[in-house]
C-alpha positions in Angstrom: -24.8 0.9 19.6 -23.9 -1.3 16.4 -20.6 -2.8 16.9 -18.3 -4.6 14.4 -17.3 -8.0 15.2 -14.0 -9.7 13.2 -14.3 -13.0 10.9 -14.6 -16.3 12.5 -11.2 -17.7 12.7 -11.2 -21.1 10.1 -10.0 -24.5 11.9 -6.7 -23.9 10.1 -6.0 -20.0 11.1 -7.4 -21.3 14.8 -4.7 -23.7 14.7 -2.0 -21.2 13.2 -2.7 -19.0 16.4 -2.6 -21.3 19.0 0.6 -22.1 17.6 1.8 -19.3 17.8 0.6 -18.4 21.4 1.9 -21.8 22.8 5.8 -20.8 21.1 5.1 -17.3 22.7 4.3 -18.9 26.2 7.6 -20.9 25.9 9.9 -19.1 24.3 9.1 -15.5 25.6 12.0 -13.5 24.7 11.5 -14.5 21.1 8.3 -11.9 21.1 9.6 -8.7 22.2 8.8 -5.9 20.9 9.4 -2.0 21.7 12.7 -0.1 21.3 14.9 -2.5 23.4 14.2 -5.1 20.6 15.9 -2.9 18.1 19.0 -3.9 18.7 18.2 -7.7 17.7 16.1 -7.1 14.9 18.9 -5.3 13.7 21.5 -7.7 14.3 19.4 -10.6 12.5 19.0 -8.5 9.4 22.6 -7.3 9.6 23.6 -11.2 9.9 25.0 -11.3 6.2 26.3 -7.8 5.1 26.9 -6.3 8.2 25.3 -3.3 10.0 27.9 -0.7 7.8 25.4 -1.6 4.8 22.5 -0.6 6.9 24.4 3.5 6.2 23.5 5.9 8.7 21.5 5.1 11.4 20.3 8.6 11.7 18.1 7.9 8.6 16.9 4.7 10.1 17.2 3.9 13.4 14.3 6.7 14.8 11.9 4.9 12.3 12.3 1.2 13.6 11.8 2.2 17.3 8.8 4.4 17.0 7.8 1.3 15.3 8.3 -1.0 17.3 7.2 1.0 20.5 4.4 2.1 19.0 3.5 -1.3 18.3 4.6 -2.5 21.5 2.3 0.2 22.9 -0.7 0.6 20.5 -0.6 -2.4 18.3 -2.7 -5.1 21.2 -1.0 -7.6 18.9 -1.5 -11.1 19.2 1.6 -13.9 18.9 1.0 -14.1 14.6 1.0 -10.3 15.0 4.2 -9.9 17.0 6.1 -11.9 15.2 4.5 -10.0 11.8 5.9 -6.8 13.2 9.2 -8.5 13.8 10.0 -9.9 10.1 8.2 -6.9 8.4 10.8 -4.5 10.3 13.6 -7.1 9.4 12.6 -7.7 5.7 13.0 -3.5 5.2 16.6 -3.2 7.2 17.7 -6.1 4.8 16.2 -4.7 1.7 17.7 -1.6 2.6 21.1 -3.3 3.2 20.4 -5.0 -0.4 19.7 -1.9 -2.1 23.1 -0.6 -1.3 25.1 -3.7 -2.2 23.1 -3.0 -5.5 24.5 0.4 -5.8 27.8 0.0 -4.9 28.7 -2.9 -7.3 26.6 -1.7 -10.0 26.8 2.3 -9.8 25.1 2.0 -13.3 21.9 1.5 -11.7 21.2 5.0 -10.2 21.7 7.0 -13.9 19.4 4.4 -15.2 16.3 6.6 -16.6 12.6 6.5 -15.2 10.2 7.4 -17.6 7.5 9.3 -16.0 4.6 7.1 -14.0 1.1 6.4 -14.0 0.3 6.5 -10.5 -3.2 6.2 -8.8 -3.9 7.1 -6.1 -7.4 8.2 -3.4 -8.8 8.0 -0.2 -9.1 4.0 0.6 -11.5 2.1 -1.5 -12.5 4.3 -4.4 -11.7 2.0 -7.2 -8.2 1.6 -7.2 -7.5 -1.5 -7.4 -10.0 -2.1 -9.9 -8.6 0.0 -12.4 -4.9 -0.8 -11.6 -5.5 -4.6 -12.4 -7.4 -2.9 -15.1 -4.7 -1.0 -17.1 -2.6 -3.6 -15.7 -3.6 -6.1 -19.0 -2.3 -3.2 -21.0 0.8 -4.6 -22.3 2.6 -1.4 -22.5 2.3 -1.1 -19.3 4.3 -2.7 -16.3 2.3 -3.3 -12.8 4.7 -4.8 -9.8 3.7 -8.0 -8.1 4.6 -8.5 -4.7 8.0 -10.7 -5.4 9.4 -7.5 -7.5 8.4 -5.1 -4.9 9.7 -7.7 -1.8 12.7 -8.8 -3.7 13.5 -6.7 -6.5 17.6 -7.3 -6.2 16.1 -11.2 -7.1 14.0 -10.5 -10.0 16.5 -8.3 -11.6 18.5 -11.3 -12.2 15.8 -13.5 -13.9 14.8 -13.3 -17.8 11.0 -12.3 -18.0 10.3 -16.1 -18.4 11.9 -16.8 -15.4 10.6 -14.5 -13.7 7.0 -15.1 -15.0 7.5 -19.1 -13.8 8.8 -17.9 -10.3 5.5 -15.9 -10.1 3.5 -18.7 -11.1 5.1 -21.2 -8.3 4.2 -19.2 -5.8 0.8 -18.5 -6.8 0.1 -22.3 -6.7 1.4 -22.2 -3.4 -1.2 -21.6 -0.5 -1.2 -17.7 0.1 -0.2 -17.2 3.8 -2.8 -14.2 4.8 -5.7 -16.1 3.4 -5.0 -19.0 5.6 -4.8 -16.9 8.6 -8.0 -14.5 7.4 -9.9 -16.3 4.4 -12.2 -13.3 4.7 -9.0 -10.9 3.2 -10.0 -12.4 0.0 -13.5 -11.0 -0.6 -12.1 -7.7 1.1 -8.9 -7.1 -0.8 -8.0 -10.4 -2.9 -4.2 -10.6 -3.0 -1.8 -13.2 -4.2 1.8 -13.3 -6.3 0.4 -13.3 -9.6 -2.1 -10.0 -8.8 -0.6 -6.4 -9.3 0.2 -4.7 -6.1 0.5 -1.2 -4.1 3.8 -0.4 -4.7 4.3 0.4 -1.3 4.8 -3.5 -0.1 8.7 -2.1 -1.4 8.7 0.7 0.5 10.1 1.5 4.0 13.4 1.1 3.9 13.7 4.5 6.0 11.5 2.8 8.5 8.9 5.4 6.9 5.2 3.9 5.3 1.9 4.9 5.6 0.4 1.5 4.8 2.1 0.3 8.0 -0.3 2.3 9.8 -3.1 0.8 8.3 -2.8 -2.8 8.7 -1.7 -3.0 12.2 -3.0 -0.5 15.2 0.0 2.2 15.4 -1.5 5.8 16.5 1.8 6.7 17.7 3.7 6.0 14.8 1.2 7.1 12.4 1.4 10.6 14.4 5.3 10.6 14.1 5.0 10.0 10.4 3.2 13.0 10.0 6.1 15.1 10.8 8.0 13.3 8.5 9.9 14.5 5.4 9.5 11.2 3.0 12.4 12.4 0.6 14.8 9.9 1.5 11.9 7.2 1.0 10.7 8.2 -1.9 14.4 8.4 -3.5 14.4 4.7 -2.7 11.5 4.3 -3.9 12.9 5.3 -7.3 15.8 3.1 -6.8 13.7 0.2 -6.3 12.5 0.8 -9.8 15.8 1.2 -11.4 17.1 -2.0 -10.3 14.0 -4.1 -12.0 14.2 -2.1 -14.6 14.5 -4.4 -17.8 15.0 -2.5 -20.4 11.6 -3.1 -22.3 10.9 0.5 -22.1 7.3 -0.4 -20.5 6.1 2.7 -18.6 5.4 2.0 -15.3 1.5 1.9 -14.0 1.6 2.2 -9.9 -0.7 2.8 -7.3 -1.3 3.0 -3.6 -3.6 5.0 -1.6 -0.8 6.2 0.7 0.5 8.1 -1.7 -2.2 10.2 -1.5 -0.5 12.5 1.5 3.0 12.8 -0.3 1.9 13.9 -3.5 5.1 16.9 -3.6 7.4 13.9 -3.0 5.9 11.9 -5.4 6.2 14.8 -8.7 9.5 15.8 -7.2 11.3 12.3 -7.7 8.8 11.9 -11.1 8.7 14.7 -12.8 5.8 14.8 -15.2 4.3 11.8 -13.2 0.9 11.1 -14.5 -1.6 10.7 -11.5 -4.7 9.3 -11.3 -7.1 10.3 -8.2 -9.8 9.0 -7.5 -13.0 10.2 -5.8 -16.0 8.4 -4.1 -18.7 9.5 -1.6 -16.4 10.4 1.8 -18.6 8.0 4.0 -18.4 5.0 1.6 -14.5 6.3 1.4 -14.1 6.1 4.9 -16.4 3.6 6.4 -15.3 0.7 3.4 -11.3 1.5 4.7 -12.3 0.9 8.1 -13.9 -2.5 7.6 -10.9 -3.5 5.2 -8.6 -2.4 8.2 -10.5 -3.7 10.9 -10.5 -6.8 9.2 -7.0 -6.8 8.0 -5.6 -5.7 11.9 -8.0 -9.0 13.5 -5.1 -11.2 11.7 -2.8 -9.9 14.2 -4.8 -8.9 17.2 -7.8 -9.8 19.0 -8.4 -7.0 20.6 -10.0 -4.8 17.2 -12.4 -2.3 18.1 -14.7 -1.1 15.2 -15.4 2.8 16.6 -11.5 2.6 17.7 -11.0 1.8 13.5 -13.5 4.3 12.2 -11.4 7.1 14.5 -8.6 6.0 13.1 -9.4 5.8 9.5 -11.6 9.3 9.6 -8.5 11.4 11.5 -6.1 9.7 8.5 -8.2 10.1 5.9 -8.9 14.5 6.7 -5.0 14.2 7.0 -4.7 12.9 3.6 -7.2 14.9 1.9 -6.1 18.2 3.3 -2.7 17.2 2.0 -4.0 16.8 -1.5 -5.7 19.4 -1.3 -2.6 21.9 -0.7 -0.3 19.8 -3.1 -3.1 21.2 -5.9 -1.9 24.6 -5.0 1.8 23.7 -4.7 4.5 24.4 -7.3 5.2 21.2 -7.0 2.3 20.3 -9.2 2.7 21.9 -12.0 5.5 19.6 -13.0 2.5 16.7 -12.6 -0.6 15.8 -15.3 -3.4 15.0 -13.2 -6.8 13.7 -13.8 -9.8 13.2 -11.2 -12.0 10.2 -11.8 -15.3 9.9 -9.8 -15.8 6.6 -8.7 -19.5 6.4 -10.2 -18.0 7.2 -13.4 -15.7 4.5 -13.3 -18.7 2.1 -12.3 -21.3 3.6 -14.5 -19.5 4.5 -17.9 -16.2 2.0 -17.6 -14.7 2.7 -21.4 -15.1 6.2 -21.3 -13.8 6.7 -17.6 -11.1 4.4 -18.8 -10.4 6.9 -21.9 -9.7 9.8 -19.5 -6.6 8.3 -18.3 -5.5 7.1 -21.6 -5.5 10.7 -22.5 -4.1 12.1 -19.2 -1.3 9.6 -19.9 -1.1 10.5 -23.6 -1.3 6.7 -24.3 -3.1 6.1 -27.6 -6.0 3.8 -25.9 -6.6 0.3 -26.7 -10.0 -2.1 -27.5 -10.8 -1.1 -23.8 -14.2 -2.9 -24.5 -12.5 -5.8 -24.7 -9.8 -5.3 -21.8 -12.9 -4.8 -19.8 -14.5 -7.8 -20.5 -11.6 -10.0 -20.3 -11.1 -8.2 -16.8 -14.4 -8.9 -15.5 -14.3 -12.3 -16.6 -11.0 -13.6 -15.0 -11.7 -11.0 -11.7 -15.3 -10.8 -10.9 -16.5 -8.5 -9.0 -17.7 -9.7 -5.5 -16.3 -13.1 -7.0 -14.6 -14.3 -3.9 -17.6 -12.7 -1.5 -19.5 -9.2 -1.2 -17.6 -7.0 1.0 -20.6 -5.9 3.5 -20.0 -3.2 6.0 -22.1 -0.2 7.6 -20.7 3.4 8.8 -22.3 2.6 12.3 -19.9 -0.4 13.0 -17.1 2.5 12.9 -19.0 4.5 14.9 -19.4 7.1 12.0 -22.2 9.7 11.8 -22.1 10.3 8.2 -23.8 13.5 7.9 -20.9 14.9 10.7 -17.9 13.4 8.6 -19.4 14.9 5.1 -19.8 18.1 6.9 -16.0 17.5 8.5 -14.6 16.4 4.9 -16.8 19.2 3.2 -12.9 21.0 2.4 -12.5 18.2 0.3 -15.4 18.0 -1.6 -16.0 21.3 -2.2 -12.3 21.2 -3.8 -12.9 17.6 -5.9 -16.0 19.8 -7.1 -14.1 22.3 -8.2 -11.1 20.2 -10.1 -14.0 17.9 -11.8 -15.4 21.0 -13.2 -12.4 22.6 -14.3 -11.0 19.2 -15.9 -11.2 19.3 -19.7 -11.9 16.0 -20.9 
């Protein structure tokens, strides 16, 4: 049986760890984790405006504890990961205590208009990054980067100078992840000054898919799938009218977990312009597993490669058959929508490229040139080849194509109905 086996730890993420493990050993209590933790997570990110600002706990307080016992629970989570868990749940009850502040003293801010988005979206690691950072050097366009989706109450305040030198400080800072996983960079390269999935800003109704991803959570991925992501997505669009900065660039998103809230997504944008993309199911799946396997042995040591692959299959049908019925939906009709195969978008680049530009009726630029300035600054494989196998997930590729064959069979039949 071929087994995956996580990235040898660097002398400096060794030393990050046992850090961690020796502050764990001494100072126990500050590493708890399950629903009885609640209660001081919440009081640390209620320190400055109170628990009031946090608003109902009803729409909340059920999403940090199935968090947090889930990850007590599922998560086999390591000091770095513990404490991870900790300060992500922390940094979304302040940002949702933030968000209000924003309202109430500026009530401006919710009438402000949101043209309708470019969002892409797909099953993991089908290109979406790729052509994100892409259409991201289209200046008409505006891409978040992880301080504006973190911190957007802070970058609302800056000029676009300002905010373009903030974003340059911390890029010549060391980035935190890549110290404690240098092999995240030939995976999924990251960093400050590098569009991001515009889910890093969401959660503030304890409610994201991504969070799923990263860390082991089975339980609270299974909540979240009885979960109506209204209220999130609402934020969601909140978020975007406080950076708003009046340039009147349309904004170009994307995140994969998307992908299962499509209905949310073209209710709170209607004529949102989405971009899914398509590649082989076992190169869909198998590729998500080794980013997440690899992305989860930052926080745990305990990763196990078949334990992944179940994971990532069982999310992935999830997704897809969600997709699948948003297609049929009313909800969709208010959405344009065009289906990109990922060979396309590998193979034939400008006129892949030109599909979107259409879809988004964007009159298209030199994208010759934007693709050669992209592939010249970003390089693919240029921080390492990002080598994997469906048997290290314990994956039998000719059962999952035959299990994902209601997804295929429908991307065959919105490909050939798609007028280019």
């Amino acid at each position: 049986m071929t087994a995956w086996t996580p990235p040898p730890r660097s002398e400096v993420a060794a030393r990050m760890h046992a850090a961690a493990e020796a502050d764990r050993a001494a100072r126990p209590e500050r590493y708890r984790l399950g629903a009885d933790a609640a209660d001081l997570l919440v009081e640390k990110a209620a320190a400055t405006h109170g628990v009031d600002a946090l608003g109902d706990p009803r729409h909340w307080r059920p999403g940090l504890e199935r968090y947090l016992e889930s990850a007590a629970e599922d998560g086999r989570l390591n000091a770095v990961g513990i404490r991870n868990a900790q300060d992500a749940m922390v940094g979304k009850l302040r940002a949702r205590s933030i968000f209000g502040r924003v309202l109430r003293e500026n009530p401006g801010v919710a009438e402000r208009e949101v043209a309708p988005p470019i969002v892409i979206i797909g099953g993991w690691r089908t290109g979406t990054t790729f052509l994100f950072r892409l259409l991201a050097r289209d200046p008409r366009f505006r891409a978040p980067r992880p301080v504006e989706l973190y911190a957007p109450w802070r970058v609302a305040k800056l000029s676009p100078a300002e905010r373009e030198e903030l974003i340059e400080t911390q890029a010549a800072e060391p980035n935190p992840l890549h110290l404690l996983n240098p092999s995240m960079a030939a995976v999924h390269d990251s960093g400050p000054a590098l569009p991001e999935e515009c889910v890093l800003g969401m959660g503030t109704t304890m409610r994201n898919w991504a969070l799923s991803s990263t860390t082991r959570l089975d339980s609270y991925a299974r909540w979240l799938a009885t979960q109506d992501f209204g209220g999130e997505y609402a934020a969601h669009r909140t978020m975007l009218q406080i950076l708003d900065d009046c340039s009147g660039r349309r904004w170009l998103l994307k995140a994969p977990a998307h992908t299962p809230e499509l209905a949310h997504l073209a209710t709170t944008y209607p004529g949102v312009c989405v971009v899914h993309l398509h590649r082989d199911v076992v190169e869909t799946v198998a590729s998500g597993a080794s980013l997440f396997a690899t992305y989860r042995s930052t926080y745990s040591d305990e990763v196990d490669g078949h334990d992944v692959g179940r994971f990532q299959t069982e999310q992935s049908e999830l997704w897809f058959r969600r997709a699948v019925e948003f297609r049929g939906s009313t909800a969709a009709r208010s959405a344009t929508i065009v289906d990109i195969d990922y060979r396309d978008l590998v193979a034939r680049p400008e006129e892949t490229v030109g599909l979107v530009y259409a879809a988004a009726d964007v009159d298209p630029p030199d994208i010759t040139t934007m693709l050669a300035e992209h592939n010249a600054e970003q390089p693919r494989h240029g921080k390492g080849k990002h080598r994997y196998t469906p048997e290290e997930f314990g994956i039998d590729p000719d059962a999952l194509r035959e299990r994902m064959r209601f997804y295929t069979d429908a991307v065959a039949e919105w490909t050939s109905c798609q007028v280019s």
